[in-house]
C-alpha positions as CSV (number, residue, x, y, z in Angstrom):
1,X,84.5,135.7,20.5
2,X,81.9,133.5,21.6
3,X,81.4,133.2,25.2
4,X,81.7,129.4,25.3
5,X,83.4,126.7,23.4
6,X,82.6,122.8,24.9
7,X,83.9,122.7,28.5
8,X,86.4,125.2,28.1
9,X,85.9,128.3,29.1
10,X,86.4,131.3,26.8
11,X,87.0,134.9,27.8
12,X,86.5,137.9,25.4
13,X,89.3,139.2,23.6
14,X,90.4,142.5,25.7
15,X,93.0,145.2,25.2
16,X,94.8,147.4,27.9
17,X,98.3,148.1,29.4
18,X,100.7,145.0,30.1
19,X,99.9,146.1,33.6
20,X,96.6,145.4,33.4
21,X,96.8,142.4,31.8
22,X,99.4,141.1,34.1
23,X,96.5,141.7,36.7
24,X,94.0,139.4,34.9
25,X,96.3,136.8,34.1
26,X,96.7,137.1,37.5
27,X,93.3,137.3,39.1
28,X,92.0,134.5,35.9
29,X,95.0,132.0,37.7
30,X,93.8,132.5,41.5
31,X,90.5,132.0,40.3
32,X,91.0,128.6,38.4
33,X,93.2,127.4,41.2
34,X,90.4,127.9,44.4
35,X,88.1,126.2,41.9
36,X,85.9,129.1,41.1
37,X,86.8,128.9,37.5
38,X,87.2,125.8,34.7
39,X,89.8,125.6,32.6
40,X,89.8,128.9,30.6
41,X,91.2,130.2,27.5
42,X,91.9,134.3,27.3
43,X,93.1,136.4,24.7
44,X,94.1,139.5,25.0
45,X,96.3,142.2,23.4
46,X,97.9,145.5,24.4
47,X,96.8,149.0,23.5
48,X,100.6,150.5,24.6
49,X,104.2,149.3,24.6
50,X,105.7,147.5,27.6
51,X,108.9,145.4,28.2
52,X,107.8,142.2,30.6
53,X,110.3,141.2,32.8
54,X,111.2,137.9,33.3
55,X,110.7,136.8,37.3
56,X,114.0,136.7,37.2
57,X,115.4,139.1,35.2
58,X,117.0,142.4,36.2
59,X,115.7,146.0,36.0
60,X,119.3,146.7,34.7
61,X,119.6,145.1,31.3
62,X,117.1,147.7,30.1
63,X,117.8,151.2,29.1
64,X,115.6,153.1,31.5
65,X,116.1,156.4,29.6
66,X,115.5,155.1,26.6
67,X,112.2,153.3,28.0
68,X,110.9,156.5,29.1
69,X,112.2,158.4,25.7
70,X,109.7,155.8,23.9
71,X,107.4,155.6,26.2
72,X,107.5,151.9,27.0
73,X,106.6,150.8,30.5
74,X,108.4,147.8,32.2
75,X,106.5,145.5,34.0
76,X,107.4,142.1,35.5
77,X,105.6,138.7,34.8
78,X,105.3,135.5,37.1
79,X,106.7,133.3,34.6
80,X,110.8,133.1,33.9
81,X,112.6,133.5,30.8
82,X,114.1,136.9,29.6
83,X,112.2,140.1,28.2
84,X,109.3,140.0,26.1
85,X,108.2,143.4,23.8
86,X,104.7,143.5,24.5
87,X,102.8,145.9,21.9
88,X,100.3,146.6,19.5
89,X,101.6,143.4,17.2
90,X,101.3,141.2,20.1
91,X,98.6,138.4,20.0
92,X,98.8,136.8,23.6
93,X,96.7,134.1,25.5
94,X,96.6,132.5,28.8
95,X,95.6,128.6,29.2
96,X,94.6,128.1,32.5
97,X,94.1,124.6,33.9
98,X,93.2,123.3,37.3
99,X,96.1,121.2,38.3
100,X,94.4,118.1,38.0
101,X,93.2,118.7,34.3
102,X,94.4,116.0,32.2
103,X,96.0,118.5,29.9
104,X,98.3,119.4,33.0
105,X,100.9,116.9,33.1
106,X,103.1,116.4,35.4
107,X,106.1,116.5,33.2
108,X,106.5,120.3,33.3
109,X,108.6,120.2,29.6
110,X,106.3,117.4,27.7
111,X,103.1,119.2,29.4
112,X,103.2,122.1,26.7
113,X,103.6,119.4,23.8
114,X,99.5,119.1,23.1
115,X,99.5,122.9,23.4
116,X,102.4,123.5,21.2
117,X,100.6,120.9,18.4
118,X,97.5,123.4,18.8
119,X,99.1,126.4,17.7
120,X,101.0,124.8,15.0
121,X,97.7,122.9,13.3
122,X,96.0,126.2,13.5
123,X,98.8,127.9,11.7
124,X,99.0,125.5,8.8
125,X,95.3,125.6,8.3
126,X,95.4,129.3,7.8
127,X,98.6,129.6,6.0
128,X,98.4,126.1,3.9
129,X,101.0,127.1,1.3
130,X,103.6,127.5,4.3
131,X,102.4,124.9,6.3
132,X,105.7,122.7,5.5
133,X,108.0,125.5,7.2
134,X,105.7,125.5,10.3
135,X,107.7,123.0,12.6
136,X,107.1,122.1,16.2
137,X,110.5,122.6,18.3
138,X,111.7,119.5,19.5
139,X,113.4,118.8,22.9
140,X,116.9,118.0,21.6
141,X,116.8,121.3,18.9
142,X,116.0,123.4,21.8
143,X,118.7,122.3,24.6
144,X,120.8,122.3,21.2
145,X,120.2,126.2,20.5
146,X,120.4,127.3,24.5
147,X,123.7,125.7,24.7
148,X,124.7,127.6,21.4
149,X,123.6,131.0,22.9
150,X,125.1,130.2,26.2
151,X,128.5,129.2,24.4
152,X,128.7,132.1,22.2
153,X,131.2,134.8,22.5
154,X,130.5,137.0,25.4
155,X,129.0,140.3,24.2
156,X,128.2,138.9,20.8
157,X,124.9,139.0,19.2
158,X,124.9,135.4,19.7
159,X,125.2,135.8,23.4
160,X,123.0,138.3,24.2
161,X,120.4,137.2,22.1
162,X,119.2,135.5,25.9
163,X,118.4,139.0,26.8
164,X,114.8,138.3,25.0
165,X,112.7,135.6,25.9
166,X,111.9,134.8,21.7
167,X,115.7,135.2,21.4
168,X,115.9,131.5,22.3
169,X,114.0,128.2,21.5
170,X,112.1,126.4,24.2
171,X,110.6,122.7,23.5
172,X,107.2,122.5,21.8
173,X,107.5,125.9,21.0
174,X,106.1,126.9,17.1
175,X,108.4,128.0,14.8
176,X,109.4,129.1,11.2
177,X,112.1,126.6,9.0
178,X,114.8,129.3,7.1
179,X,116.4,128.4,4.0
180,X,119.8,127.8,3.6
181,X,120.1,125.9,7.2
182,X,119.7,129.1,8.8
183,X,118.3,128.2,12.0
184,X,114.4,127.9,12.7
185,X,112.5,131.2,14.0
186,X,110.2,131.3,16.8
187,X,107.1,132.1,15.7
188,X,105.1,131.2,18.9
189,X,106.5,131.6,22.5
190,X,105.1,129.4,25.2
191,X,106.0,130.0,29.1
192,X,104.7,128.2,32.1
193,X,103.8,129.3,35.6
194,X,102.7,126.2,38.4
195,X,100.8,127.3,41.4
196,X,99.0,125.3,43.9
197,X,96.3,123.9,42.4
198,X,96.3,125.9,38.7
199,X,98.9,125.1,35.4
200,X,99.0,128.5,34.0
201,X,100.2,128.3,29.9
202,X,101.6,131.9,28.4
203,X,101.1,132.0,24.9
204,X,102.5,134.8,22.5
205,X,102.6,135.7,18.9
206,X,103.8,139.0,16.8
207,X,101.5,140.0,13.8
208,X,104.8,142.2,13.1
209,X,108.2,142.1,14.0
210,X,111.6,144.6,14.4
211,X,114.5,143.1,16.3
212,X,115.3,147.1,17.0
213,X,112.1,147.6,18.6
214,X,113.4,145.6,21.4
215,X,117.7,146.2,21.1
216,X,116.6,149.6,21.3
217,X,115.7,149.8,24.8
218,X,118.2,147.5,26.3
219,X,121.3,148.6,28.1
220,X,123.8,147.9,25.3
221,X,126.5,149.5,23.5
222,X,125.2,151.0,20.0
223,X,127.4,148.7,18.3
224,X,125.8,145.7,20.7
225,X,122.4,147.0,19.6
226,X,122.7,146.9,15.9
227,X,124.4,143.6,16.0
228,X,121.2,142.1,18.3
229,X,118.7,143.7,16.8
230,X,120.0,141.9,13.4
231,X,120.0,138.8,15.1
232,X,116.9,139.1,16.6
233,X,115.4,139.5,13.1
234,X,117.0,136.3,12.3
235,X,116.1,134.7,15.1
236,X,112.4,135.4,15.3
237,X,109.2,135.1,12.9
238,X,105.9,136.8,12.7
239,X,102.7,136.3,10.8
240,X,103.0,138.3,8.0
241,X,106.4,135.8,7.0
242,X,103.6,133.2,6.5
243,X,101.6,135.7,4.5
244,X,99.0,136.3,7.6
245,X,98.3,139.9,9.3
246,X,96.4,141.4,11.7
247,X,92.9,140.7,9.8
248,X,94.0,136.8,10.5
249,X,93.6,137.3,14.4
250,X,90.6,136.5,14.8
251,X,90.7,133.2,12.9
252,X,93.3,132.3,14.5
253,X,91.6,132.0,17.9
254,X,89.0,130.1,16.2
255,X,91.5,127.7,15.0
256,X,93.2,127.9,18.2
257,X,90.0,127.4,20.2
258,X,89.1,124.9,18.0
259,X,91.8,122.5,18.7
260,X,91.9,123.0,21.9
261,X,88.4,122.0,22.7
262,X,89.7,119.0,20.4
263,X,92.9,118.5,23.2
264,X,90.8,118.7,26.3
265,X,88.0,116.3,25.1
266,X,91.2,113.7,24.2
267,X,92.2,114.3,27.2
């Protein structure tokens, strides 16, 4: 990736553990915050499985044993929400904005609109024949969905569906129309994290997805697990549903790049 892109600032594309990554997201926001660094785009991927922890979320709704049995470390992020598989079909990015960047509103929900309109443009360029089923995730849809999941039946697939963090939809999130009225699929996650003086956007995307890959290693009954990781199957979209793969990465952070170059010169 190039090095530069207009007055953003572009990191190479990097893969390592989720620890390690957690540790440059980490030293990337510190530095943009004490005004060392611009606002920066990073991309990154990870080279072996990990379950990230919400800030908020408990050690206990994962399966340890089964953690170790695959070999999946658990890690915990900054940023709230629920747990997030982090692997090998994982595209991920951080924005990173100084806090008075004019992409950083104040509004901590409509803030991740221009963002959210990013991805999606990006998507439909690269997967035109799909583009109509590429939606943006509006406010009222997602307070509509969180209120379903938090409503449903204790126990039920519906419920614990808030156990993973693409399990739900947030606004301005990108995501994948079903037919039949199914409900829409995320395809893109978005998370947030505000520090003094930094806006720090968390940006993921599977290349692949398997609801059991992630119902397998939480601390469920088997019955529970089957019945989530179906749900989870429903409930979440990758890139090869919009005929895209792993050989699309790259022009995807072109795209995305691209557009957000586009966003920042707006303002």
């Amino acid at each position: 990736m190039s090095a530069d892109c207009g007055i953003w600032r572009i990191l190479p594309f990097t893969t390592g553990s989720a620890e390690r990554q957690l540790a440059q997201t980490e030293a990337l926001w510190r530095a943009v915050a004490a005004g060392e660094a611009p606002e920066t785009l990073r991309w990154y991927g990870y080279d072996a499985p990990a379950v990230v922890l919400g800030v908020g979320q408990r050690e206990t709704a994962l399966d340890q044993a089964a953690c170790r049995e695959a070999r999946t470390a658990v890690v915990r992020r900054a940023s709230g929400g629920a747990a997030v598989l982090a692997n090998g079909a994982m595209l991920a990015l951080d924005v990173a904005l100084p806090a008075a960047s004019p992409l950083a509103a104040a509004d901590v929900v409509e803030s991740y609109r221009w963002l959210g309109m990013v991805l999606a443009d990006a998507l439909r360029g690269l997967a035109p024949y799909e583009a109509g089923r590429i939606v943006l995730v509006g406010a009222a849809e997602a307070r509509a969905d969180q209120q379903a999941q938090q409503a449903a039946q204790p126990r039920s697939a519906g419920a614990l569906r808030g156990l993973a963090c693409f399990g739900t939809l947030s606004p301005y999130e990108v995501a994948l129309a079903r037919p039949d009225s199914a409900p829409p699929a995320k395809l893109v996650g978005l998370s947030q994290v505000r520090k003094r003086g930094v806006v720090l956007f968390q940006v993921g995307v599977y290349a692949r997805w398997r609801g059991a890959d992630l119902a397998g290693l939480l601390m469920l009954a088997p019955e529970e697990r089957h019945a989530l990781a179906g749900e989870l199957d429903r409930r979440i979209a990758s890139l090869t549903e919009i005929g895209l793969g792993t050989v699309d990465l790259p022009a995807l952070m072109t795209a995305v790049n691209a557009g957000a170059t586009e966003a920042l010169k707006r303002g």
